[in-house]
C-alpha positions in Angstrom: 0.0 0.0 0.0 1.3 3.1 -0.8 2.2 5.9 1.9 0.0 8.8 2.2 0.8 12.1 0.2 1.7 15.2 2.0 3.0 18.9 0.9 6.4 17.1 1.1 5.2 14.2 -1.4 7.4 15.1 -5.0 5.2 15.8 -7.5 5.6 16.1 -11.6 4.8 19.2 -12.7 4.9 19.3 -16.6 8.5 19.3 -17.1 9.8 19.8 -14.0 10.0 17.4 -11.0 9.2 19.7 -8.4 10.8 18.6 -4.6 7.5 19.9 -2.6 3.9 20.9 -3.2 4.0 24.0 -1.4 3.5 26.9 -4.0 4.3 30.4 -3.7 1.0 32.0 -5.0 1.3 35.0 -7.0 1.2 38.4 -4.6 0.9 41.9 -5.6 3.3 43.9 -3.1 4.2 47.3 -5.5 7.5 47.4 -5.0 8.7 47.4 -8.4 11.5 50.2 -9.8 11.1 53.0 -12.3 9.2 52.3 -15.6 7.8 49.1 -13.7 11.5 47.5 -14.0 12.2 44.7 -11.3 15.2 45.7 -8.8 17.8 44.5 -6.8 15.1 44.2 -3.9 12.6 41.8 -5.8 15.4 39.9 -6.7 16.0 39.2 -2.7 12.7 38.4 -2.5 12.2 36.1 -4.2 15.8 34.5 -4.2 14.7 34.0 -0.1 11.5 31.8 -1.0 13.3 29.5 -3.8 12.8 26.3 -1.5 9.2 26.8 -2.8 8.2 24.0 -4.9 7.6 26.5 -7.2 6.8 30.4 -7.2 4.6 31.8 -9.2 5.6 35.7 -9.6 3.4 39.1 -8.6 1.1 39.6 -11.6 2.9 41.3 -14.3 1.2 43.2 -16.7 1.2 42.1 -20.3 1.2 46.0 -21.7 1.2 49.3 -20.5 -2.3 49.3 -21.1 -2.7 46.3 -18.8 -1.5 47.8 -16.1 -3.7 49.0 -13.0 -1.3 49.4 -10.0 1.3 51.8 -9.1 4.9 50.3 -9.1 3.7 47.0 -10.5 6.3 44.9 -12.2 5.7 44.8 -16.1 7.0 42.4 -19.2 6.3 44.6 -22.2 10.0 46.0 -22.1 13.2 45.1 -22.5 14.6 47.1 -19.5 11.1 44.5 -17.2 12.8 41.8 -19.0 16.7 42.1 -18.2 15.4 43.1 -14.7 13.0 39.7 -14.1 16.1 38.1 -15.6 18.2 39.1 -12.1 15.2 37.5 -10.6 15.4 33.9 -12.4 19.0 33.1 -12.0 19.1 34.3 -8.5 15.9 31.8 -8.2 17.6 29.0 -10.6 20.8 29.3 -8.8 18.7 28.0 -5.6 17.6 25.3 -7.5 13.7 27.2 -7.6 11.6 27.3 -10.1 10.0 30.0 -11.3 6.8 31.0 -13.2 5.5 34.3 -14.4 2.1 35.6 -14.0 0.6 37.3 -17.2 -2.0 40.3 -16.3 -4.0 42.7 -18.1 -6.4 44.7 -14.9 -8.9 45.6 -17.9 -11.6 48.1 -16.2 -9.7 47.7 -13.2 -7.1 50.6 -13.5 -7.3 54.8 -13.8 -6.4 56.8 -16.5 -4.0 58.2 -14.2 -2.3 55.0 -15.2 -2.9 54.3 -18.4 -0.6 55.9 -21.8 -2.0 59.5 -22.5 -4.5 59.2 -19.7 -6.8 56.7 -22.0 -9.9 55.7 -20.5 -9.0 51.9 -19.1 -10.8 48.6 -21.9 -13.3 46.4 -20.6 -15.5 43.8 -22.3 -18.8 46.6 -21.9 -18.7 50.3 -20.5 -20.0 49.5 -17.1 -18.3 51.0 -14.3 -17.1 49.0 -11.2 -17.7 49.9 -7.9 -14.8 50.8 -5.4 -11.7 52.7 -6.3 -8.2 52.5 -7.8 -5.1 52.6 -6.1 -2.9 55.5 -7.9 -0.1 57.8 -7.5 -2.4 60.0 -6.2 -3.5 58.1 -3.7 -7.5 56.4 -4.3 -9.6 57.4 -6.8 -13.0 56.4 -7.9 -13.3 53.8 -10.8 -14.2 55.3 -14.2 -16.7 53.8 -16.7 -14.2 51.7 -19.2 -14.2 52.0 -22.8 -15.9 48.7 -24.4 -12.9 47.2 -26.7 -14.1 46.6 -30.5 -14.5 43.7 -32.2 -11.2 44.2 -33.9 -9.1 45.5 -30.8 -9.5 42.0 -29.0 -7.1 39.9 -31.7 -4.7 43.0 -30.3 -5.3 41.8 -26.7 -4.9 38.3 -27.4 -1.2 39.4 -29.2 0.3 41.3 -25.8 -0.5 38.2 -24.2 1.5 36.2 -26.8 4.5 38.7 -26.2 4.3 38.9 -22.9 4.7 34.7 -22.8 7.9 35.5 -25.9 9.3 38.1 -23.2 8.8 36.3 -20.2 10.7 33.1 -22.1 13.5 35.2 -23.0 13.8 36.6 -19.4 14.6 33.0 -18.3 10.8 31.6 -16.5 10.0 28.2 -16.3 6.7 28.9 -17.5 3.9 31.2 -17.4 0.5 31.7 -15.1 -2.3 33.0 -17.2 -4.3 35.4 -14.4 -7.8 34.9 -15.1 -9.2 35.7 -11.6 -9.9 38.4 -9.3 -11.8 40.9 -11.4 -9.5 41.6 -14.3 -9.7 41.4 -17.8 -9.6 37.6 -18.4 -12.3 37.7 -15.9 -14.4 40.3 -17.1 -14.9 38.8 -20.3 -15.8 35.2 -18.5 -18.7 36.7 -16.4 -21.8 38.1 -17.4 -21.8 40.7 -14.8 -19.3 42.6 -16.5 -20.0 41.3 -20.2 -23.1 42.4 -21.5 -21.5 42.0 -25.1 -23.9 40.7 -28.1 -20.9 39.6 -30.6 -18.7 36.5 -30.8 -17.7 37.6 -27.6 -20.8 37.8 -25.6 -23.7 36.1 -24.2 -23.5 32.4 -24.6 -20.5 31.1 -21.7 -19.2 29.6 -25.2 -18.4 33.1 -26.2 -17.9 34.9 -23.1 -14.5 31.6 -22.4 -13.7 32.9 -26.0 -11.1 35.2 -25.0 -9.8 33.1 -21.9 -8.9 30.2 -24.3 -7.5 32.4 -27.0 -5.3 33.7 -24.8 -4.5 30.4 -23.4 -3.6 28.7 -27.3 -1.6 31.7 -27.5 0.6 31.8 -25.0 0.6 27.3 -25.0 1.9 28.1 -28.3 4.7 30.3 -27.3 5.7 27.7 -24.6 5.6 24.7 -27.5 8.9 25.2 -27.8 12.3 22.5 -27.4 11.4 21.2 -31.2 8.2 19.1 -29.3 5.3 21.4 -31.2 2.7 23.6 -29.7 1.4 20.0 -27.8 3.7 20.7 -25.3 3.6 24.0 -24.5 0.4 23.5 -21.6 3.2 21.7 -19.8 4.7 24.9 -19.0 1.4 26.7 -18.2 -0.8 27.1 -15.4 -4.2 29.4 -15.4 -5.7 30.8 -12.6 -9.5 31.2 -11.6 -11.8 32.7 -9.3 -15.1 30.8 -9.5 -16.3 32.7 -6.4 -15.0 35.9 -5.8 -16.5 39.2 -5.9 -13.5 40.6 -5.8 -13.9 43.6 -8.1 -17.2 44.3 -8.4 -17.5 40.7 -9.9 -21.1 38.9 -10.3 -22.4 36.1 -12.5 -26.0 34.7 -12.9 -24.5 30.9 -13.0 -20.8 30.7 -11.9 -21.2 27.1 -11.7 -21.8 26.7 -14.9 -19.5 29.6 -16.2 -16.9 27.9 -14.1 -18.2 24.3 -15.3 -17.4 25.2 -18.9 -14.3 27.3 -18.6 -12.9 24.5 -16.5 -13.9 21.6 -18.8 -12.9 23.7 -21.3 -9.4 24.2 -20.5 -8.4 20.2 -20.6 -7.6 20.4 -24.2 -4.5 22.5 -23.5 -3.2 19.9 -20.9 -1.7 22.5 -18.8 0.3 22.8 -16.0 -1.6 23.3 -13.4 -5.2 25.0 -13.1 -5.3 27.1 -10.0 -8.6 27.6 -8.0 -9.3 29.8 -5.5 -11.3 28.6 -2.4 -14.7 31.1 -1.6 -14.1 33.6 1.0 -15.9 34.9 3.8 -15.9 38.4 2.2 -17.0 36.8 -1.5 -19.9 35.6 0.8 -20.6 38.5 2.6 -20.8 40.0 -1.0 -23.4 37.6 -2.3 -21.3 35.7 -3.9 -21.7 31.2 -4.3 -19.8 29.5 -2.4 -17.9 26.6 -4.5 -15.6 24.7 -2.7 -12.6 23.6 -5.6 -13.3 20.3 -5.2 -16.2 20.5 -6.9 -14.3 21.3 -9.8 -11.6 18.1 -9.5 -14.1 15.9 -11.5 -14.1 18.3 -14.5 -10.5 18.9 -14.7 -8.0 15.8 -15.9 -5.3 17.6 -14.9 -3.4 18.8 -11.8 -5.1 21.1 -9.6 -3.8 24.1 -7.2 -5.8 25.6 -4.7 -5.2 28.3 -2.5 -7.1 30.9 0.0 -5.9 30.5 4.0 -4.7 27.0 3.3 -2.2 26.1 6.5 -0.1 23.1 6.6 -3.0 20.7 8.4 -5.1 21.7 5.5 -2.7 21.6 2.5 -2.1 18.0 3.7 -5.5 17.2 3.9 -6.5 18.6 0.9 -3.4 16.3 -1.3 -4.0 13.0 1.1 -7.7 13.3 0.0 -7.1 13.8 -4.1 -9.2 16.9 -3.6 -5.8 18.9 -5.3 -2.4 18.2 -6.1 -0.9 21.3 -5.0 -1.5 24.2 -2.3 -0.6 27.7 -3.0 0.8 29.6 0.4 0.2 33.9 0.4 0.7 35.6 3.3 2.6 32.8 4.9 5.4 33.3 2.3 5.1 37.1 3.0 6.2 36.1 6.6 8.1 33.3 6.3 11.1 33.0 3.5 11.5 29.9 4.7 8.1 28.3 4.8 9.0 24.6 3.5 11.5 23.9 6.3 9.1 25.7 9.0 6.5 23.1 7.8 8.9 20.4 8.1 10.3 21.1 11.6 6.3 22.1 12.6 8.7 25.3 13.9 6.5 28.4 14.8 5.6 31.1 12.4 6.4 34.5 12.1 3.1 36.4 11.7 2.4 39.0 8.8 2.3 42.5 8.7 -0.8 43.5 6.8 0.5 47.5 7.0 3.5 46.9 5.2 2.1 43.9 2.4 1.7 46.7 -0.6 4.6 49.4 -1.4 7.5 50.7 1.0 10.8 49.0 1.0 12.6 45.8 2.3 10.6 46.4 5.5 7.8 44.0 5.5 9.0 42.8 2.6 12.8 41.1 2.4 13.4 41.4 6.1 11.1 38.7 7.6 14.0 36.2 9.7 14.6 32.5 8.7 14.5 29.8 11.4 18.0 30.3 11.0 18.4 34.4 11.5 15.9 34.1 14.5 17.9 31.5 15.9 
């Protein structure tokens, strides 16, 4: 009988034999240098959490017009990708692996932030509630411009670069980011898509521009001489089946999610990461739809992640209910999260004042087991 899998169980991941299922998940902390360039200080960071089974990066925005954060890390230019280079042989010289999370915010940004103050793209014109964070400090969402029919073959190419750039920068692969309210997102629900083209109505239509994105960027990672067949073994895409994070609503996620899920198998990705509900995305009115759920739809492996700890993580792979668990703010905290686990050593906790800009405090000066020692 074979022993039990836990976070420490080695796990294939595409190409790459990964030494623990303990992820790194993808955390927006604004930090990055002039024109959106990584810096010496990102490369710290993430060179302390290599013992991840893998990281997956901060989303990175796929053009300027993608972008909906101050001091968020880009991989439109070359200057982003010389600078995430630093950041994957620091990372590969500790033995890490490293992916890269593709983002475009969509309505989800400010002109403020956007080339020549331009009004931020969206599937429709309907303006979120809340507020952007900007140089300015917050400022009220604007109604988005509804991209034409003949802009969205332009999205669908930034995403291709990006996944080009991010190669040449030295990634092991690529996340596509279609949760949490951006553009990927937008298009998925019909809360934000009221659309009546090929990109509309139907769920058919509404995944449209998820899985074009997807073949896009699969084809990019096809590389080695194996075809485009391949490529999915190098990329993972994330999704938010419950969260209203974002103004985000849909009549049916379950079925949205259903499809877009199901719908994903033919790339034989990666990974698909899910994210758990929340209490807020409750408290919002939003389903609840635990990722297990999904794990009969999906043929492939499957990440989940939302206050996962290490009792839970463990449950979670002993059970088959996911093959991975993705770790946030306890990889803020803890550089050294893997060996914590291992020696069930205490944690340090996270400072929620310090998660988003500032410098190394709160963010490259949290202790090893071995500093605190």
């Amino acid at each position: 009988m074979s022993a039990e899998k836990t976070l420490f169980t080695p796990i294939q991941l595409g190409a790459y034999e990964l030494p623990n299922r303990i992820v790194m998940a993808p955390l927006t902390r604004n930090r990055a240098g002039e024109g959106n360039v990584p810096q010496p200080l990102n490369v710290t960071y993430y060179e302390q959490r290599a013992s991840a089974g893998l990281i997956i990066t901060e989303a990175s925005q796929v053009s300027p017009q993608g972008m909906g954060y101050p001091a968020t890390p880009g991989i439109h230019s070359a200057e982003q990708i010389a600078g995430w280079r630093q950041v994957t042989q620091a990372v590969h010289d500790k033995n890490g692996r490293i992916f890269l999370q593709l983002w475009h915010v969509g309505r989800i940004s400010h002109p403020s932030l956007q080339p020549d103050g331009a009004t931020p793209v969206a599937p429709s014109a309907i303006q979120p509630k809340g507020e952007a964070m900007t140089y300015e400090g917050m400022q009220r969402f604007v109604t988005p411009r509804a991209l034409d029919l003949d802009e969205i073959p332009g999205i669908v190419e930034q995403y291709r670069q990006a996944a080009k750039n991010a190669l040449e920068a030295g990634f092991d692969g690529v996340e596509v980011h279609g949760a949490n309210g951006y553009l990927l997102d937008q298009f998925l629900r019909d809360g934000s898509n009221h659309r009546t083209d090929a990109y509309g109505g139907s769920v058919e239509n509404r995944a449209r521009l998820l899985l074009e994105v997807t073949e896009a960027v699969v084809g990019v990672w096809g590389g080695d001489g194996q075809g485009p067949a391949s490529g999915g073994q190098r990329v993972g895409v994330r999704l938010s089946p419950s969260s209203t994070f974002n103004d985000m609503t849909d009549s049916d996620p379950r079925a949205t999610f259903g499809y877009a899920v199901q719908a994903l198998n033919q790339f034989k990705l990666a990974y698909l990461h899910l994210l758990e509900p929340s209490e807020s995305d409750l408290r919002h009115g939003g389903t609840a739809i635990p990722t297990k759920e999904f794990r009969p739809l999906y043929d492939g492996l499957l990440m989940v992640n939302w206050d996962y700890d290490q009792e839970s993580g463990n449950q979670a792979i002993a059970s088959g209910d996911a093959d991975l668990v993705s770790y946030g703010k306890l990889f803020i905290a803890n550089p050294d999260l893997p060996e914590r686990f291992a020696k069930q050593a205490p944690l340090n906790e996270p400072n929620p004042d310090t998660f988003y800009g500032g410098g190394a405090e709160g963010y490259t000066d949290y202790p090893t087991l071995a500093e605190a020692a």
